[in-house]
C-alpha positions as CSV (number, residue, x, y, z in Angstrom):
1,X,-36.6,70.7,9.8
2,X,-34.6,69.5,12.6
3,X,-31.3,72.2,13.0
4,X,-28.3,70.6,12.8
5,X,-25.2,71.7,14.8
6,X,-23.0,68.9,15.1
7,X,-23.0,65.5,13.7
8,X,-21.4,62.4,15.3
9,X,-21.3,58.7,15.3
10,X,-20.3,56.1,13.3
11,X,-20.2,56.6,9.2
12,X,-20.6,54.5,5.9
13,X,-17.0,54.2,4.5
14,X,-18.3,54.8,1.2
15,X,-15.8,56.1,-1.1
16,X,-17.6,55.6,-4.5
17,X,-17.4,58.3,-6.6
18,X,-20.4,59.3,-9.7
19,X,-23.2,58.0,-7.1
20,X,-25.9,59.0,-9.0
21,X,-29.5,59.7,-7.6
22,X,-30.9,56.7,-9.1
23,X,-27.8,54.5,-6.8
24,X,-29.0,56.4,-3.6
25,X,-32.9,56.0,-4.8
26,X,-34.0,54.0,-7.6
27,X,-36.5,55.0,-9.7
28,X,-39.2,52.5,-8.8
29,X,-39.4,54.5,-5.2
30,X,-40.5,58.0,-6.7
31,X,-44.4,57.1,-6.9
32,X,-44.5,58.4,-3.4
33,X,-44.8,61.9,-2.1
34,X,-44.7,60.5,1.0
35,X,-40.8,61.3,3.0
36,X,-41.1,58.2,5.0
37,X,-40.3,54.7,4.4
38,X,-38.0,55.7,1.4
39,X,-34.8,54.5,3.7
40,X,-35.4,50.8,2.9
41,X,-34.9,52.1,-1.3
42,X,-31.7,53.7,-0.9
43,X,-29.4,52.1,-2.2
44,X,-31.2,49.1,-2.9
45,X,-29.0,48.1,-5.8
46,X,-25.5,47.9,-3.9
47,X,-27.5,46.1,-1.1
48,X,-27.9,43.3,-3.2
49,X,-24.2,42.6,-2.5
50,X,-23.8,40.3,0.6
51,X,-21.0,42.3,1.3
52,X,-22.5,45.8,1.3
53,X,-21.8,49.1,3.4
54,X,-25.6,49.3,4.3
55,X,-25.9,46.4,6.4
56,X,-26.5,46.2,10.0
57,X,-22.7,47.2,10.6
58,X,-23.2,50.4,10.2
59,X,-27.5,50.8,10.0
60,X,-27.9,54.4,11.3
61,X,-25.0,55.6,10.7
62,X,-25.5,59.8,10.5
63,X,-22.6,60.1,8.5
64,X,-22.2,59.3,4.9
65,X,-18.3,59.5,3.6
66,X,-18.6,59.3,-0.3
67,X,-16.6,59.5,-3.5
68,X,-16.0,62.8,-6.0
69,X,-19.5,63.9,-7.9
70,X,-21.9,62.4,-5.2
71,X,-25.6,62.6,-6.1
72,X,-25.0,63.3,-9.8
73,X,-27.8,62.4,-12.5
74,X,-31.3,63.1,-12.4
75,X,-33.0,65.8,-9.9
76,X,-34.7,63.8,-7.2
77,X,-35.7,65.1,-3.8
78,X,-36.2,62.0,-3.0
79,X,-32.8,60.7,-3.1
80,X,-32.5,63.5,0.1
81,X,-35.9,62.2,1.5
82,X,-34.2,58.8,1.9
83,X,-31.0,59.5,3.2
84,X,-33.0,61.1,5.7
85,X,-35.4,58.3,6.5
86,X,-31.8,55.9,7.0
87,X,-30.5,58.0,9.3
88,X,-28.3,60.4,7.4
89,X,-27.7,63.8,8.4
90,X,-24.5,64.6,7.0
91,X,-22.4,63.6,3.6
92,X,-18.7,64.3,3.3
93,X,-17.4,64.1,-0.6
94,X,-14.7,66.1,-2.5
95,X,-17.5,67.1,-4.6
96,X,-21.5,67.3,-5.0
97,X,-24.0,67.5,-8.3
98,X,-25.3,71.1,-7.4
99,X,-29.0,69.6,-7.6
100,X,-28.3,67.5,-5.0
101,X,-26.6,69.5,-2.9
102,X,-29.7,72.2,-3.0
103,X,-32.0,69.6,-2.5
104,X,-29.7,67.7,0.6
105,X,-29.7,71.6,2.6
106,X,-33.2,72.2,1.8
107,X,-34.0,69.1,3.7
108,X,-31.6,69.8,6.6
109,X,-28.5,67.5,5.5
110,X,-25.1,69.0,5.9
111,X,-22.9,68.1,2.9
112,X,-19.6,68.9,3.5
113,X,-16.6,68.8,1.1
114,X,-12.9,68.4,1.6
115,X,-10.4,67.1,-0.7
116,X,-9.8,63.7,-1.6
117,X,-6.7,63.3,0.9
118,X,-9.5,64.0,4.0
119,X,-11.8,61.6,2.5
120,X,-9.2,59.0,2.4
121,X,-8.7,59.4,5.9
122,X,-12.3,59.4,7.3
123,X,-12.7,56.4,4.9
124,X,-10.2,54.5,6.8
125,X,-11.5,56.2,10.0
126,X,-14.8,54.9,9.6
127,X,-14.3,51.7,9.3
128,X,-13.4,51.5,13.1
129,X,-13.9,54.8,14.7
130,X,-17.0,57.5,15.1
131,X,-16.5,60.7,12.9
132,X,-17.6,64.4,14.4
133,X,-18.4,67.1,12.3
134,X,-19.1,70.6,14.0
135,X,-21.0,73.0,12.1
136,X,-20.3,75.8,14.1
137,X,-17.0,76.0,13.6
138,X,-16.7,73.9,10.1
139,X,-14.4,71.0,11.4
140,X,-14.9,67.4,11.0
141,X,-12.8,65.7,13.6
142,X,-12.0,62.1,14.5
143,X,-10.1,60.2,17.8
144,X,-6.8,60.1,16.2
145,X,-6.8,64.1,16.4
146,X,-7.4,64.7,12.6
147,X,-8.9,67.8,12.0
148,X,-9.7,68.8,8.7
149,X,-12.3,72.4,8.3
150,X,-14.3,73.2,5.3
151,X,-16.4,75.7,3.8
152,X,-20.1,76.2,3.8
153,X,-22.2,79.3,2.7
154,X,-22.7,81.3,5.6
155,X,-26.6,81.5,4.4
156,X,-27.1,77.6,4.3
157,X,-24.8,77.5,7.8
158,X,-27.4,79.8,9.7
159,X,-30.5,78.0,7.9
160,X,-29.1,74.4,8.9
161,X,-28.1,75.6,12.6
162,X,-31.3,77.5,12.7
163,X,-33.3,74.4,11.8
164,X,-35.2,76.9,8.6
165,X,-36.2,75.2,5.7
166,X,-37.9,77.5,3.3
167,X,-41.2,77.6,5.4
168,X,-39.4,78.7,8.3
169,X,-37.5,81.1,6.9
170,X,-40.6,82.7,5.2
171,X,-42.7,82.0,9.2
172,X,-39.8,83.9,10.3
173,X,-41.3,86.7,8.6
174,X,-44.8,86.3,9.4
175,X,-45.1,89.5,11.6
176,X,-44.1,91.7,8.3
177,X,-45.8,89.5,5.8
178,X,-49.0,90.2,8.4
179,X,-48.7,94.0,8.5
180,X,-48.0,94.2,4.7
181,X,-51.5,92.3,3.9
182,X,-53.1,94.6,6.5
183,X,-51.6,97.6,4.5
184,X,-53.0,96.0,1.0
């Protein structure tokens, strides 16, 4: 897993709110274990519109500015696994569907959440302007000198700067885990 320290560059002024899993992924895209190629699935649906967020405008955009409840519905890793494969490293939303959220920082995407007044903002931001979000010190940032911060368990903040998905966390360990089996 790549770490992720600070995020910037242009965003999708999303701003829906309930995205479910099956918006971000549909269904007919989870016969795959595979994690790549699942970019050109998300959001499939909404890209039917000829006047969508996820056309070459803003094509890999990092940034993801969405609506209250985002990811909601059914638990699909690969809703993360696509989001990924487009480009996405980062998703700012008042709110997140806890599944998705677990499954968005065990594949190394920062979700970040500020209240609906911020996402506002970066909504009309992003329209025109990049958006920088800083990890370190939990601010998301934009040209015009907004600043807003926001909170992030300090266990998923070292894990995401550290680049540690669960295998690296438990390689991490692999000179006690050694001496323990050479104990047993």
């Amino acid at each position: 897993m790549d770490a992720v320290n600070h995020v910037e560059g242009r965003a999708y002024p999303f701003g829906m709110k309930n995205v479910d899993t099956d918006i971000i992924i549909p269904a007919k895209w989870l016969k795959t274990i595979s994690r790549s190629g699942l970019g050109k699935g998300a959001f499939e649906g909404l890209r039917k519109d000829p006047d969508n967020l996820f056309d070459d405008r803003y094509a890999g955009a990092p940034i993801i500015v969405a609506g209250d409840n985002f990811g909601c519905g059914s638990s699909r890793e690969h809703a993360a696994w696509a989001l990924i494969d487009m480009g996405v490293k980062a998703v700012i939303a008042p709110s997140f569907s806890d599944i998705f959220s677990g499954n968005a920082f065990k594949n190394g995407i920062l979700t970040v959440v500020l209240p609906q007044e911020a996402i506002d903002r970066l909504v009309e931001v992003a329209k025109t302007d990049p958006i920088s979000i800083d990890l370190e010190h939990q601010t998301v940032t934009t040209p015009f000198q907004d600043r807003f911060t926001f909170e992030i368990d300090p266990f998923r903040k070292a894990c995401l700067m550290g680049g540690l998905d669960e295998i690296g966390l438990t390689m991490e360990r692999r000179d006690a885990i050694s001496t323990f089996e050479v104990a047993d």
